[in-house]
N, CA, C and O of each residue as an XYZ file, in Angstrom:
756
protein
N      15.132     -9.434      5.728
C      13.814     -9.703      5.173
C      12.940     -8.489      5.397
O      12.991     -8.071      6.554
N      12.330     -7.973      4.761
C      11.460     -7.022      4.739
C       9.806     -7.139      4.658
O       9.277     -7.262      3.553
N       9.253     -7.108      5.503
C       7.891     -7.185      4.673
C       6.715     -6.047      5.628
O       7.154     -5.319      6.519
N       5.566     -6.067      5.336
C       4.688     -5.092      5.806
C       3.408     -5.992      6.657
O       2.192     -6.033      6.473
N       4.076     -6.492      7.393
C       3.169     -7.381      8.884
C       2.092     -6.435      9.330
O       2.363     -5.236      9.408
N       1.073     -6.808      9.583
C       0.653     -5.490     10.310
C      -0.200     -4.698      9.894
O      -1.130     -4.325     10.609
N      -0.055     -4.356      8.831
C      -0.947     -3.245      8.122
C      -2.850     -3.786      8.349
O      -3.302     -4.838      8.802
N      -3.280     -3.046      8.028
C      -4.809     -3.222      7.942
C      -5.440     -2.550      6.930
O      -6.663     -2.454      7.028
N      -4.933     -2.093      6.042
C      -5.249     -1.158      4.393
C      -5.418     -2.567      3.279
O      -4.477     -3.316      3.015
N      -6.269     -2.658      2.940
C      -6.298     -3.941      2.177
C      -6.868     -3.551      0.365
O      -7.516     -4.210     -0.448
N      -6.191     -2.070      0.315
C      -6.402     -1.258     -1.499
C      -5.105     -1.615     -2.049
O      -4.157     -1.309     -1.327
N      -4.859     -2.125     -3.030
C      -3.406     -1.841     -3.454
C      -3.592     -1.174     -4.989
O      -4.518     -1.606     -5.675
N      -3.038     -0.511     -5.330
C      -3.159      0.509     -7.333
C      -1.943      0.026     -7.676
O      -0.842      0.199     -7.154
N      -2.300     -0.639     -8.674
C      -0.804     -0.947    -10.006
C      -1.023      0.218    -10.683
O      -2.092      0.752    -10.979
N       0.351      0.630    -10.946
C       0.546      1.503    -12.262
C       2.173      1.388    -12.734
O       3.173      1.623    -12.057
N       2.092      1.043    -13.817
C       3.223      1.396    -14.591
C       3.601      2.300    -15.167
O       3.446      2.065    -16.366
N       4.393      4.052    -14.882
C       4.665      5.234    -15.443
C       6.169      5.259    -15.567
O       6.988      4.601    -14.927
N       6.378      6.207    -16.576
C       7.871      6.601    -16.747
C       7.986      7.233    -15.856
O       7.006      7.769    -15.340
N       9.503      7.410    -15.272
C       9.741      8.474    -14.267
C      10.198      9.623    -15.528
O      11.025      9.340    -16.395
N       9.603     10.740    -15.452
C       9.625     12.051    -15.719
C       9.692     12.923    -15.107
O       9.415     14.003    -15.628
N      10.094     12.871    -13.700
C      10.644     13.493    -12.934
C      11.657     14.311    -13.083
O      11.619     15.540    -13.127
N      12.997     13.283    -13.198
C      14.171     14.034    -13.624
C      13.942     14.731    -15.143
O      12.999     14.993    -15.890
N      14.958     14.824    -15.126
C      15.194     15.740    -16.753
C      16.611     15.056    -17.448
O      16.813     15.221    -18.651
N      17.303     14.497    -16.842
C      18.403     14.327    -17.820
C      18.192     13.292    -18.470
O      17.164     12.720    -18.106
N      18.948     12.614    -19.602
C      18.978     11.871    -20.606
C      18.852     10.702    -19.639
O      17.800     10.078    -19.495
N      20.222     10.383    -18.844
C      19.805      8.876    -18.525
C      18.672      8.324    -17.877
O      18.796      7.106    -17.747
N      17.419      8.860    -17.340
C      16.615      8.420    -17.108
C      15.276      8.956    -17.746
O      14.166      9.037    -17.220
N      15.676      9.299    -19.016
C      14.939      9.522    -20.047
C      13.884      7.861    -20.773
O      14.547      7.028    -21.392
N      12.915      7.706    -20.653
C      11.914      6.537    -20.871
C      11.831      5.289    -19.670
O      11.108      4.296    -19.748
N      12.726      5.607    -18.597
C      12.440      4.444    -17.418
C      11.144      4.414    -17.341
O      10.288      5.171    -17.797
N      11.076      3.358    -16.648
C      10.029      2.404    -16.170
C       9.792      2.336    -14.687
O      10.763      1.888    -14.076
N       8.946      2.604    -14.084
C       8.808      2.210    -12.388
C       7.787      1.631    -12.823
O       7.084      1.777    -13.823
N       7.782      0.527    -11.407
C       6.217     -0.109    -11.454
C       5.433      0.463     -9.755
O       5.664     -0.209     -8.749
N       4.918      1.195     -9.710
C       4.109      1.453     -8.626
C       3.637      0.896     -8.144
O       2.715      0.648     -8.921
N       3.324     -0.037     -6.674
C       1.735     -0.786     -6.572
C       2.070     -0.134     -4.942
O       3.010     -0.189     -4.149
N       0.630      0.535     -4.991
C       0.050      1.332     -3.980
C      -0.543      0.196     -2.816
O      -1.193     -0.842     -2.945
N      -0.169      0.684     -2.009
C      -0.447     -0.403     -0.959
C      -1.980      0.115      0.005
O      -2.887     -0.574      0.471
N      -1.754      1.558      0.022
C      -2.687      2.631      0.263
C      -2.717      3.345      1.163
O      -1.640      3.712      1.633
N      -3.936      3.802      1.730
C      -3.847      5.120      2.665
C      -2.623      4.678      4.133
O      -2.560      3.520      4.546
N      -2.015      5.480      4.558
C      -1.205      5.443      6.250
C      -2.323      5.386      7.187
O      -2.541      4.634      8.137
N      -2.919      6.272      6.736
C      -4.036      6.944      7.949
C      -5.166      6.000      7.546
O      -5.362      5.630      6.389
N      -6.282      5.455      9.177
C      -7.470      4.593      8.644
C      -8.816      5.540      8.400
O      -9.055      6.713      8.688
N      -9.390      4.764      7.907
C     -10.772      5.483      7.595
C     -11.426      6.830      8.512
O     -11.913      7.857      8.040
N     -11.289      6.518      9.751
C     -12.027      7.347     10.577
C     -11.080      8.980     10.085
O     -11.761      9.990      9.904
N      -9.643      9.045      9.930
C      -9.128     10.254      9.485
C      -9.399     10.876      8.508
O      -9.395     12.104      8.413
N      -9.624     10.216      7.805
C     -10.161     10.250      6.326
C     -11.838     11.006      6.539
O     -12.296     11.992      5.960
N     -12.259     10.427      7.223
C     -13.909     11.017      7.672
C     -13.457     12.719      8.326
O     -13.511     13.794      7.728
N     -13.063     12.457      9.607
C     -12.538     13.503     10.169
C     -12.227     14.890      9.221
O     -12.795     15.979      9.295
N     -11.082     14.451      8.270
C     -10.370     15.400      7.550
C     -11.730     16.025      6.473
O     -11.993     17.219      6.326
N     -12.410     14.943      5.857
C     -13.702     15.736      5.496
C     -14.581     17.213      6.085
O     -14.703     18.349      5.627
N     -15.025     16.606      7.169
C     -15.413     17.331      8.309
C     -14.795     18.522      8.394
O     -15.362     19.553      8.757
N     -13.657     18.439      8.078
C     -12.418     19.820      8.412
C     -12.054     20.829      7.097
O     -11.454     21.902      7.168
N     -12.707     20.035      5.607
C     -12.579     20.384      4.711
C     -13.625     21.562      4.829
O     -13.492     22.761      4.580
N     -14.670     20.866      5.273
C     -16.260     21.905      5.128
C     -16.229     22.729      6.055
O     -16.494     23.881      5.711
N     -15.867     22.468      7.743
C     -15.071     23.488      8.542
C     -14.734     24.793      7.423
O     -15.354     25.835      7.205
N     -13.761     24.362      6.970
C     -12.507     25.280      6.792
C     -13.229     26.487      5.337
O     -12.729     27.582      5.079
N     -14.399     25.911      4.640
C     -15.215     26.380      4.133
C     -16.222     27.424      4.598
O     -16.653     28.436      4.045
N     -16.394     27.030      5.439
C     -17.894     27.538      6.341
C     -17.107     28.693      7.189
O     -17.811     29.690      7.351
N     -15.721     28.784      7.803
C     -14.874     29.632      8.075
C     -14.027     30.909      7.269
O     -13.685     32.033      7.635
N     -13.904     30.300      6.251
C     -12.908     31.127      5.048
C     -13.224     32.780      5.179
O     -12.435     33.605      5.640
N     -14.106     32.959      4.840
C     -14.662     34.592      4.830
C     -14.077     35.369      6.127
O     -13.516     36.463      6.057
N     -14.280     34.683      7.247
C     -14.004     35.183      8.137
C     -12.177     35.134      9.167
O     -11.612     35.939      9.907
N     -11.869     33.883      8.702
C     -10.771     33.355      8.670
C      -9.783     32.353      7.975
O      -9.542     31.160      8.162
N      -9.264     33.375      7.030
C      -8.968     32.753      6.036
C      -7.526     32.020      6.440
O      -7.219     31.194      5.580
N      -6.693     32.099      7.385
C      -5.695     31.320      7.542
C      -5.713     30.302      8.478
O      -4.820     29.468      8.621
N      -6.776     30.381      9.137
C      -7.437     28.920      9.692
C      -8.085     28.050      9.436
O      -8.325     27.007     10.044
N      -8.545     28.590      8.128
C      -9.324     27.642      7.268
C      -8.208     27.012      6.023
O      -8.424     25.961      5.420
N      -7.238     27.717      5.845
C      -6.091     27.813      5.234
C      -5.547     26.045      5.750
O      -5.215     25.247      4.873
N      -5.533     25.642      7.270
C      -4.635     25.453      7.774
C      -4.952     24.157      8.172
O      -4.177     23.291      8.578
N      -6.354     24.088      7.996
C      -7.148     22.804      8.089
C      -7.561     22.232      6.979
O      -8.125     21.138      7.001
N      -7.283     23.039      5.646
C      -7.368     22.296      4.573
C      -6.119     21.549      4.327
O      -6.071     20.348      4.061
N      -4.910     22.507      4.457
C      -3.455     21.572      4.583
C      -3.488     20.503      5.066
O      -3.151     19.530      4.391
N      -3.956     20.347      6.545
C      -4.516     19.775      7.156
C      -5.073     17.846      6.843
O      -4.679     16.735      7.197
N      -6.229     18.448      5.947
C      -6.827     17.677      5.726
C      -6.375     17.235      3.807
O      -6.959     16.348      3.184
N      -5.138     18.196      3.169
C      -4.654     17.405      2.461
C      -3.965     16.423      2.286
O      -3.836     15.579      1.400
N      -3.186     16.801      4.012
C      -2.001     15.745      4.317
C      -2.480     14.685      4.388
O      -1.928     13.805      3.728
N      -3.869     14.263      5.326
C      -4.362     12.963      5.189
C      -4.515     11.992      3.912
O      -4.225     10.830      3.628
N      -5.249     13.324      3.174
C      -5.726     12.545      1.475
C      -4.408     12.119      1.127
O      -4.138     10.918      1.129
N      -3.812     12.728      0.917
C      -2.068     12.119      0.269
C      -1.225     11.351      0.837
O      -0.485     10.778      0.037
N      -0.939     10.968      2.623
C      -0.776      9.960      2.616
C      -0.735      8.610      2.213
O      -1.692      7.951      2.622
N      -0.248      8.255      1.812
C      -0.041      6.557      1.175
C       1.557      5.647      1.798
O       2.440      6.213      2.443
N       1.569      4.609      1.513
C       2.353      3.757      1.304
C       2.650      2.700     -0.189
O       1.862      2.503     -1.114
N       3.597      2.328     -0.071
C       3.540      1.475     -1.320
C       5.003      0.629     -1.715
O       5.818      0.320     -0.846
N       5.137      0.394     -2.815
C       6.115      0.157     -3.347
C       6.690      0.082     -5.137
O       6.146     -0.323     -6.165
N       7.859      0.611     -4.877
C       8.453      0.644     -5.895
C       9.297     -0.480     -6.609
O      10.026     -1.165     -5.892
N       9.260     -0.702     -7.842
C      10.063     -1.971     -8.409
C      10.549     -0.662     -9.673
O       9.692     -0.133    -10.381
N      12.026     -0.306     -9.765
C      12.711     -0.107    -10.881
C      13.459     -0.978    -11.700
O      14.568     -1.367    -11.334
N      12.956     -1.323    -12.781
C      13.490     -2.318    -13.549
C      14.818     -2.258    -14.731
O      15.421     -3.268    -15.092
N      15.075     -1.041    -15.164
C      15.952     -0.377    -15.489
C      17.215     -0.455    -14.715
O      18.311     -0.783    -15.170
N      16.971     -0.154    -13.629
C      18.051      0.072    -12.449
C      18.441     -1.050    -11.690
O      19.554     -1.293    -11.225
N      16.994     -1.965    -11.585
C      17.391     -3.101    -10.874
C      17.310     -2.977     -9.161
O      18.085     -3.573     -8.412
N      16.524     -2.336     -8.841
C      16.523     -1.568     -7.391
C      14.842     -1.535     -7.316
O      14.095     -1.581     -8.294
N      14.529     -1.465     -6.222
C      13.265     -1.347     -5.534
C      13.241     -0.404     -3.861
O      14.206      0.015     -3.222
N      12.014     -0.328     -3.595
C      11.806      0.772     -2.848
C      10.432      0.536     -1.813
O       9.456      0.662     -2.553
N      10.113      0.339     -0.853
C       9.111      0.700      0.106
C       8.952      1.999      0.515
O       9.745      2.419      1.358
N       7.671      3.083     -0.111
C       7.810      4.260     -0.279
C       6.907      4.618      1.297
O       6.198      3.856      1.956
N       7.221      5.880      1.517
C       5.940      6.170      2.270
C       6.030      7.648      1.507
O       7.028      8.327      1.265
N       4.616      7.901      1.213
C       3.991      9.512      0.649
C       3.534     10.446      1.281
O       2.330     10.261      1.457
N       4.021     11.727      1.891
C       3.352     12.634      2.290
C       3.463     13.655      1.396
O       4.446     14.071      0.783
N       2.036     14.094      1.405
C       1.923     15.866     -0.004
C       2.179     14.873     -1.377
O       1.829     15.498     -2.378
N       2.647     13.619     -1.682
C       2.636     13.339     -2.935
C       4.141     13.053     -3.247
O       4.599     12.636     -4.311
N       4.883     13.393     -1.987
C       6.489     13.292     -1.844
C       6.678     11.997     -1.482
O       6.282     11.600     -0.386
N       7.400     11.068     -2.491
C       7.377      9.851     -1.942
C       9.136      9.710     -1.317
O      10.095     10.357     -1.736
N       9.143      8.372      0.088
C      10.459      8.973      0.809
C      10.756      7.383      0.941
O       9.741      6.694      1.048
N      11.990      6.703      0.950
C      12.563      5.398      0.949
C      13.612      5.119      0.136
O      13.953      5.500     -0.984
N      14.100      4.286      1.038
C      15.329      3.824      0.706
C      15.940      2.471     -0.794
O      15.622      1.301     -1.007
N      16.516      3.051     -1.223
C      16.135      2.280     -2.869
C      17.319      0.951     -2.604
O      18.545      0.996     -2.514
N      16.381     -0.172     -2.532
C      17.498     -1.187     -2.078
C      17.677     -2.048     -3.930
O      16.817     -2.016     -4.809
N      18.535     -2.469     -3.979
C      19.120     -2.551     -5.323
C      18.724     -4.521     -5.428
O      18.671     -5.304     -4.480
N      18.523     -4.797     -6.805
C      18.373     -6.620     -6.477
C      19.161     -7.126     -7.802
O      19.572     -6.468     -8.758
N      19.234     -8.547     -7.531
C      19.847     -8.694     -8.475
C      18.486     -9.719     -9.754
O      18.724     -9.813    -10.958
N      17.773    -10.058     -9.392
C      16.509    -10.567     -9.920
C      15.349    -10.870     -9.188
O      15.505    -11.102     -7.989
N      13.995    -10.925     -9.755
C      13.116    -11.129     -8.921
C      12.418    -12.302     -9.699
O      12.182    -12.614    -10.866
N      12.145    -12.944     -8.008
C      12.280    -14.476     -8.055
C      10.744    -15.287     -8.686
O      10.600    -16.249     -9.441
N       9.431    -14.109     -7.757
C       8.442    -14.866     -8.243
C       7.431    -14.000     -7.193
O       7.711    -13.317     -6.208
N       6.087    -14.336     -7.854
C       5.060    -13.341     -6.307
C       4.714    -14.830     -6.191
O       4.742    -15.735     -7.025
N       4.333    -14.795     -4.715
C       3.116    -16.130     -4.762
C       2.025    -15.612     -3.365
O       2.211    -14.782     -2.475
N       1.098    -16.334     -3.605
C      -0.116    -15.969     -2.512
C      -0.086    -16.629     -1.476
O       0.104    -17.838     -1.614
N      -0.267    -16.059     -0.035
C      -0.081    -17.333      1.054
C      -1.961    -16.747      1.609
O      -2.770    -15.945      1.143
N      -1.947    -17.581      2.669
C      -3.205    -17.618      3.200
C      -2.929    -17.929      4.751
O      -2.445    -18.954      5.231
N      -3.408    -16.660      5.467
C      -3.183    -16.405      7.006
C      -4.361    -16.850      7.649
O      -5.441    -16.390      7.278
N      -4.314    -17.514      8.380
C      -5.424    -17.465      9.794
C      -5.121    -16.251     10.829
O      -4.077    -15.922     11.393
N      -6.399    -15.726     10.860
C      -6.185    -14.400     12.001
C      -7.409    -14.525     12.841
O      -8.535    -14.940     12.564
N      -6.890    -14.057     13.941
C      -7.556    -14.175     15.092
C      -7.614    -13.009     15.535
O      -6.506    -12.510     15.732
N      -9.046    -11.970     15.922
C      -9.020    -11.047     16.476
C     -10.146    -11.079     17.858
O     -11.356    -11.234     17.694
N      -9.647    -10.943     18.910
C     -10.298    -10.974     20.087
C     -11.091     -9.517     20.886
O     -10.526     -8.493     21.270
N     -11.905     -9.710     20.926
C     -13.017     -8.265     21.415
C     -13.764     -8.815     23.074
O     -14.540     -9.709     23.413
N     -13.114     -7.858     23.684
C     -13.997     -8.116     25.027
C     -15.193     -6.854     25.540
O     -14.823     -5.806     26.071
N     -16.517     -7.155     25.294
C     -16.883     -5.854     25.903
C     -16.722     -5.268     26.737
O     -16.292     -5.996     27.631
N     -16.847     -3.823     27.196
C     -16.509     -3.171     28.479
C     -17.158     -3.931     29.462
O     -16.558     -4.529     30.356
N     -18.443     -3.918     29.302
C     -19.618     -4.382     30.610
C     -19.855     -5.513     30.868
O     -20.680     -5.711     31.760
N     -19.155     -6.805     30.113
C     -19.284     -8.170     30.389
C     -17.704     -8.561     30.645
O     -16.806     -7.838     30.213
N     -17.467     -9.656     31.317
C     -15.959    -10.393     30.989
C     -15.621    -10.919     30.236
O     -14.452    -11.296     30.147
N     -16.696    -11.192     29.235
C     -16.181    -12.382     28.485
C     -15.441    -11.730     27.522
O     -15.670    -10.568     27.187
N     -14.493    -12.472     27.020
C     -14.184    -12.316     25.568
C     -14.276    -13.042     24.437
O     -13.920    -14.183     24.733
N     -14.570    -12.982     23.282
C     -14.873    -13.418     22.353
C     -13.856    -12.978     21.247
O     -13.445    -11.862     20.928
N     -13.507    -14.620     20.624
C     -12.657    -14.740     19.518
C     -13.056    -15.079     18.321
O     -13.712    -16.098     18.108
N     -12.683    -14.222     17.395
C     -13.152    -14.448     15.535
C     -12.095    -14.841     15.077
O     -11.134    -14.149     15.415
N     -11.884    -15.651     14.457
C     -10.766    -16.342     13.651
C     -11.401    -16.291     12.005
O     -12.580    -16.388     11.662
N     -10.302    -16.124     11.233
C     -10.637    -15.735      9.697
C      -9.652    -15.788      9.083
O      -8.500    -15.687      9.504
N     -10.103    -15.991      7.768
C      -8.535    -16.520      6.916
C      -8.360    -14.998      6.139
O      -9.260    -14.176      5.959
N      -7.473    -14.926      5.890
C      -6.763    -13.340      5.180
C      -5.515    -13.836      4.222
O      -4.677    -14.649      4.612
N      -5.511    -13.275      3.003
C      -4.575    -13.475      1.887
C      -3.810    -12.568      1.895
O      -4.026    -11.381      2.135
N      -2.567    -13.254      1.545
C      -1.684    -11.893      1.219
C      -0.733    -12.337      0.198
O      -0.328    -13.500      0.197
N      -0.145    -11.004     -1.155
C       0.264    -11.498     -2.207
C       1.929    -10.992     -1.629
O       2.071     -9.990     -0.927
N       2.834    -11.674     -1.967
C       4.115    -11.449     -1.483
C       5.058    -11.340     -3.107
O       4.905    -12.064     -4.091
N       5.800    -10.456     -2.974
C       6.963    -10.504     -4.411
C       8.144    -10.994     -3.637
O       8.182    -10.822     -2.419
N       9.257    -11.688     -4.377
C      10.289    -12.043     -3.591
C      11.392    -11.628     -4.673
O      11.255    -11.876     -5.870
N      12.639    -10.887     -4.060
C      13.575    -10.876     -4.804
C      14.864    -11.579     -4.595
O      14.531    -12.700     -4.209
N      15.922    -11.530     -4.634
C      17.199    -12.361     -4.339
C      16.897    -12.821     -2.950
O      16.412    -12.140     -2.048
N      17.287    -14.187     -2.906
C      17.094    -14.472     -1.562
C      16.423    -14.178     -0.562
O      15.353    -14.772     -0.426
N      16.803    -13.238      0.390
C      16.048    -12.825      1.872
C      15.264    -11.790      1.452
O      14.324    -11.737      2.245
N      15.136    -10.784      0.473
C      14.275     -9.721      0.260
C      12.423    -10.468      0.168
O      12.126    -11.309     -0.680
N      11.622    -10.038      0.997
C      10.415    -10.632      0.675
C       9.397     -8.815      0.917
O       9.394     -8.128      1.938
N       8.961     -8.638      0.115
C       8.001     -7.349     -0.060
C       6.405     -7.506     -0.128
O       5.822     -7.659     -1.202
N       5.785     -7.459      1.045
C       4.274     -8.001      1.392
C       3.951     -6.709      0.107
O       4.577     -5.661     -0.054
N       2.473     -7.358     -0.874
C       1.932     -6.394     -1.936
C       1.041     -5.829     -1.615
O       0.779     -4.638     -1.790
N       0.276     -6.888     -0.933
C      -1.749     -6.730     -0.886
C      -1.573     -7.741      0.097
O      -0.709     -8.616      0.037
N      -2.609     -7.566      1.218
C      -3.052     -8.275      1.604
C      -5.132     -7.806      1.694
O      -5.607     -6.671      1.728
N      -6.235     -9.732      1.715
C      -7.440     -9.215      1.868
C      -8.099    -10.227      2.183
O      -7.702    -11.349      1.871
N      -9.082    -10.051      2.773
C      -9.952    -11.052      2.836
C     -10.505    -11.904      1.845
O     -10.913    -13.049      2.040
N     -10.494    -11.149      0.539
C     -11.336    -11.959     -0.951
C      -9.306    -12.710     -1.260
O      -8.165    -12.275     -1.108
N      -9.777    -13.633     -1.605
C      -8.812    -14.346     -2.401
C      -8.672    -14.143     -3.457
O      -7.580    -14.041     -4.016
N     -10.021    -14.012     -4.092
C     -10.234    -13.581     -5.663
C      -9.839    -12.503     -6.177
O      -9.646    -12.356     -7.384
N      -9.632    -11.385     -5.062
C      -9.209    -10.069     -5.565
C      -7.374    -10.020     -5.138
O      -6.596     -9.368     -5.834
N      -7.067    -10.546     -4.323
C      -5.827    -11.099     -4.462
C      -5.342    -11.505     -5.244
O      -4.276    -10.982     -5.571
N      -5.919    -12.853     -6.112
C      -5.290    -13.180     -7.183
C      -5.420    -12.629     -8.515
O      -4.811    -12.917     -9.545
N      -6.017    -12.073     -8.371
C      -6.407    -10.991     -9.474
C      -5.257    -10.004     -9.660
O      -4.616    -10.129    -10.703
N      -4.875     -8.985     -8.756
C      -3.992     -7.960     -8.571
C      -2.714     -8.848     -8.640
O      -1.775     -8.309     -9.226
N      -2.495    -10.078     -8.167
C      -0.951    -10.590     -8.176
C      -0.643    -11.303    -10.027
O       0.348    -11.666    -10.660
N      -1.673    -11.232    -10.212
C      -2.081    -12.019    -11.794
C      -1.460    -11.061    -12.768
O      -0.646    -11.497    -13.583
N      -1.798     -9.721    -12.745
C      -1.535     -8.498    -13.068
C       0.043     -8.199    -13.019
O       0.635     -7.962    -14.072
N       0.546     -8.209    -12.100
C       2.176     -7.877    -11.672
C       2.925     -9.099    -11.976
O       4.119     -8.800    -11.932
N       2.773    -10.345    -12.267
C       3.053    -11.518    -12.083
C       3.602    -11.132    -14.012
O       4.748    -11.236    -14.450
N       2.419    -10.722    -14.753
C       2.440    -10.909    -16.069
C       3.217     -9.496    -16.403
O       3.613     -9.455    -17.568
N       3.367     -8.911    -16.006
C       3.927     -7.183    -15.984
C       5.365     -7.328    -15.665
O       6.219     -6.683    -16.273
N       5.644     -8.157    -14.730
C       6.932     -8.298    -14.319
C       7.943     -9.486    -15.116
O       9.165     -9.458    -15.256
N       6.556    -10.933    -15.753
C       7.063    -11.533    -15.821
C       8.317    -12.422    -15.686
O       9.423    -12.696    -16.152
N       7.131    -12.768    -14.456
C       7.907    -13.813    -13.403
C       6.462    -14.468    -13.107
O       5.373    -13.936    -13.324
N       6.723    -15.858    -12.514
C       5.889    -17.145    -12.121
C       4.901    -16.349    -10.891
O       5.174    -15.247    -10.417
N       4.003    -16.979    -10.607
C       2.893    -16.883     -9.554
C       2.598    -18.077     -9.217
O       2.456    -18.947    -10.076
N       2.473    -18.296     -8.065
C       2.307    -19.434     -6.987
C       1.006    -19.274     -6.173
O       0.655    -18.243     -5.600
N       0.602    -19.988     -6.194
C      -0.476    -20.039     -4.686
C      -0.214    -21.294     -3.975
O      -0.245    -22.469     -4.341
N       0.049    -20.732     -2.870
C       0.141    -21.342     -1.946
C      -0.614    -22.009     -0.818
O      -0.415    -22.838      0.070
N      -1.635    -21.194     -1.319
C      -2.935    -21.451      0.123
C      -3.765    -22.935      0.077
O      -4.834    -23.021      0.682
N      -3.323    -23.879     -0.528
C      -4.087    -24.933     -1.113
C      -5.457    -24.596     -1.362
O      -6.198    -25.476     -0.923
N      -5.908    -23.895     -1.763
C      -7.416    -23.862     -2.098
C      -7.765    -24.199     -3.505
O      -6.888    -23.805     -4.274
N      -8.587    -24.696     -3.993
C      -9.036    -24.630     -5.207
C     -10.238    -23.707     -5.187
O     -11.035    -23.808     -4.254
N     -10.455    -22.685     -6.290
C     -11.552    -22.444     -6.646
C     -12.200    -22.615     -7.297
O     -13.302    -22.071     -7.229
């Protein structure tokens, strides 16, 4: 079973492109379906690497391969991603991770895909301040859209706090892939 527990990136990007990558005939007009799961790195790097952009600006004249080196630097962050791949042609899929725009994973092969459906998590995150004992618990519900392929393969898509934008993005891939969508979370809206 596979899935992406854990994460705290709650962007996901559909795109459907040909791979034009290669050059030879047989994978001449394929199809990938992309859905970006999003950045590796959290926000605060992302801030940081800014910071290092204008650094590396404000330096250049004077040192140009240190400013060189912190823009690399701070490209690697921007291009980081995660995601996943669905090849439909091939019949194979992929949990990518991206550095520089190089995407790297292992292409596990299926024999059909079964259905996405939406579940709905209770999460609990606990914060104790430094200067008091107490701790204090927030509990909150969190969505997450799941694709499932043969049997045991399960591939977390999106997960978010809005439901609405959950079902939205799984609505999208659901009709793209055509295959069924489920919700699961008993909610009505």
């Amino acid at each position: 079973m596979t899935s992406r527990a854990g994460r705290s990136c709650c962007r996901a990007v559909f795109q459907l492109r040909p791979l034009a990558m290669h050059s030879n005939k047989e994978n001449a007009g394929r199809q990938i379906i992309d859905i970006r799961f999003g950045s590796l790195l959290p926000w605060p790097f992302h801030f940081v690497a800014g910071m290092a952009i204008l650094f590396a600006i404000s330096i250049a004249g004077m040192h140009p391969w240190i400013a060189l080196l912190f823009i690399l630097g701070s490209i690697f962050v921007f291009t980081s991603s995660e995601g996943t791949e669905i090849d439909l042609d091939s019949k194979r899929f992929r949990e990518y991770t991206s550095f520089f725009l190089v995407k790297t994973g292992e292409w596990i092969p299926f024999d059909e895909i079964e259905k996405i459906y939406v579940n709905k998590n209770k999460m609990r995150q606990q914060m104790s301040p430094s200067r008091t004992g107490f701790t204090t618990s927030i509990t909150f519900s969190e969505f997450s859209a799941f694709v499932k392929f043969n049997e045991e393969e399960i591939v977390q898509l999106i997960k978010h706090k809005n439901k609405q934008k959950v079902m939205e993005r799984a609505e999208v891939w659901s009709q793209q892939l055509n295959i069924p969508l489920y919700d699961n979370t008993g909610e009505t809206d």
